[in-house]
N, C-alpha and C positions, 0 to 999 in steps of 0.2 A: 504494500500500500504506500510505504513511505516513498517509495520506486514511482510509482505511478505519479504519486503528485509533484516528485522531481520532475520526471518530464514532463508533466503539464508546467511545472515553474520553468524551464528551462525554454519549452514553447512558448510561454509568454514572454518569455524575457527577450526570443528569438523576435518574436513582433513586436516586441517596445523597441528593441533597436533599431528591425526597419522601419517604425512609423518616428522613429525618432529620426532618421535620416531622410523618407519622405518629407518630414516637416522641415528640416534643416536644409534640402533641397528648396522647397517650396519659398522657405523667408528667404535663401538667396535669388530663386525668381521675382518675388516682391520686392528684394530692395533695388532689384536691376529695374524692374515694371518703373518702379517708384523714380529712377534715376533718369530713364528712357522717357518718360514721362515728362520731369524736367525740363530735360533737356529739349524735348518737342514745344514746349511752351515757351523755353527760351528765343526759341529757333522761331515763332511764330509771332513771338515780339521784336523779332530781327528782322521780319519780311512785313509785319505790318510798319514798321520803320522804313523800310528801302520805300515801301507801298505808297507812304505818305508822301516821302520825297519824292519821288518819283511824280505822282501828283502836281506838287509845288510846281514840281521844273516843269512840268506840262504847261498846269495852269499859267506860269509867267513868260512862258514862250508865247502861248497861242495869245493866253488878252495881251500882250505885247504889240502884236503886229495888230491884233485886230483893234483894240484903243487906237493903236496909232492912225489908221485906215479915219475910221472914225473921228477923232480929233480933226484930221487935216479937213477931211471932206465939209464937216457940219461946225457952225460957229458956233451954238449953243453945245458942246461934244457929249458924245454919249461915253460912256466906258463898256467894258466888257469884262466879265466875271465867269469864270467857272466855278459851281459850288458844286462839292464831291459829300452824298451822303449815301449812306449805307443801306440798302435795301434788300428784301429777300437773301440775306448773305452775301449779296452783292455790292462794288461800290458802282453808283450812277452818279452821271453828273449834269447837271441842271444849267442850262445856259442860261445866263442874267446880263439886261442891259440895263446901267445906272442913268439920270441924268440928270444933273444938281440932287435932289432930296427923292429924286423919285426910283425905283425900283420895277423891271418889268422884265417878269416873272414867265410870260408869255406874249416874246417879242413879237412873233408870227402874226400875232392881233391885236398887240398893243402899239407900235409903234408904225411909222410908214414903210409905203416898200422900199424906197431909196435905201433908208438907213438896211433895211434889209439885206437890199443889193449891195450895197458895201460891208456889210458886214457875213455874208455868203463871201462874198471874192476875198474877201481878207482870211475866211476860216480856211480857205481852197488852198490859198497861199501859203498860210501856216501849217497844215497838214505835209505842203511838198517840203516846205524849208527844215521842218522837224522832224522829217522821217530818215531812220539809219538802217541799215548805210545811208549815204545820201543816193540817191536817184537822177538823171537828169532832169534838170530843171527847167520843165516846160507843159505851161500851163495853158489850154487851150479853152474858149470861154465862147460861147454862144449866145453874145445879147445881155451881160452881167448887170449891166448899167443902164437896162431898160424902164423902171422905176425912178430913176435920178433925174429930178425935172431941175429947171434955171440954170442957166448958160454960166452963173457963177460956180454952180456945185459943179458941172461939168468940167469945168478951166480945171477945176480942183483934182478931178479925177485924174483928168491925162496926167497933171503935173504929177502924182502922186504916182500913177502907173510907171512912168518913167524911173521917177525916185527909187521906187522897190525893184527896177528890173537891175538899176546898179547897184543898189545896196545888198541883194540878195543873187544876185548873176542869176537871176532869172527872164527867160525868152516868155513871152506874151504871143499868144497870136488869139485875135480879139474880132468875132463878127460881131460886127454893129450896123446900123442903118447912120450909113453917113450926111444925109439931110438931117437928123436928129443929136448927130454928135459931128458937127463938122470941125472942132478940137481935135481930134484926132486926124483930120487929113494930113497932116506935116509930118506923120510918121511912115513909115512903108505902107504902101496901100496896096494891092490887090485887087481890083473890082468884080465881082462876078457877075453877070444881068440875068 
């Protein structure tokens, strides 16, 4: 009898040590879980960091060109804002145009089509000059400036077309109806009838 319950003790004893080393396996999976874990959190506050930069430097390239568009074009100037917020898990970003105190939220029908159309040709422009690698720079435009009414906003345009095709070595080739934009005859013309 005394036999017997020796190997019944000596079984137990044989399963206390493999649940003891189950278990001693197991906390070293949890402290690794626990580390890997971490460490993925770390790493996720690393990429929503680059995230946000990333962001910035978008958003102050693109309303860069595109304020700038704007400024020259319109004397009262509008600005241009990108705002990035977070939606469905995602980040979206909301185009905003300022002007003095005002905020407009939905340009498409708050504001004119001019300011539109320049502000379209400017985001076109900002897309080629921002994209990497860089690309050949040539931007080809059907009518952009067809909303842009008074012979003063138009002076403005050409001037300013000019201005970005050197400051950015960017080629324009531009249909327009030249009874409606005769500003632009002094550049290379092509006629088609």
């Amino acid at each position: 009898m005394i036999q017997d319950l020796r190997r019944q003790l000596n079984l137990l004893l044989d399963r206390h040590r493999s649940l003891e080393m189950v278990v001693q396996r197991e906390s070293q999976g949890l402290i690794q879980s626990v580390e890997l874990l971490s460490n993925c959190e770390e790493a996720g506050k690393i990429l929503q960091a680059v995230a946000v930069k990333v962001q910035q430097d978008a958003h102050q390239g693109i309303a860069a060109v595109v304020s700038r568009c704007l400024e020259t074009i319109f004397d009262e100037p509008y600005r241009f804002e990108l705002q990035f917020e977070q939606k469905r898990g995602k980040t979206e970003a909301q185009l905003t145009l300022l002007r003095g105190d005002l905020t407009f939220v939905d340009p498409l029908h708050e504001v004119g089509g001019g300011v539109i159309d320049v502000a379209a040709f400017a985001l076109r422009l900002a897309c080629l000059v921002l994209e990497r690698p860089p690309k050949r720079r040539v931007l080809i435009l059907d009518e952009p400036f067809g909303n842009l009414r008074g012979q003063h906003h138009r002076r403005k345009m050409r001037a300013l077309v000019q201005a970005l095709a050197e400051d950015f070595q960017v080629q324009f080739i531009i249909n327009i109806d030249h009874d409606q934009f005769p500003e632009f005859l002094d550049c290379k013309v092509i006629e088609f009838s």
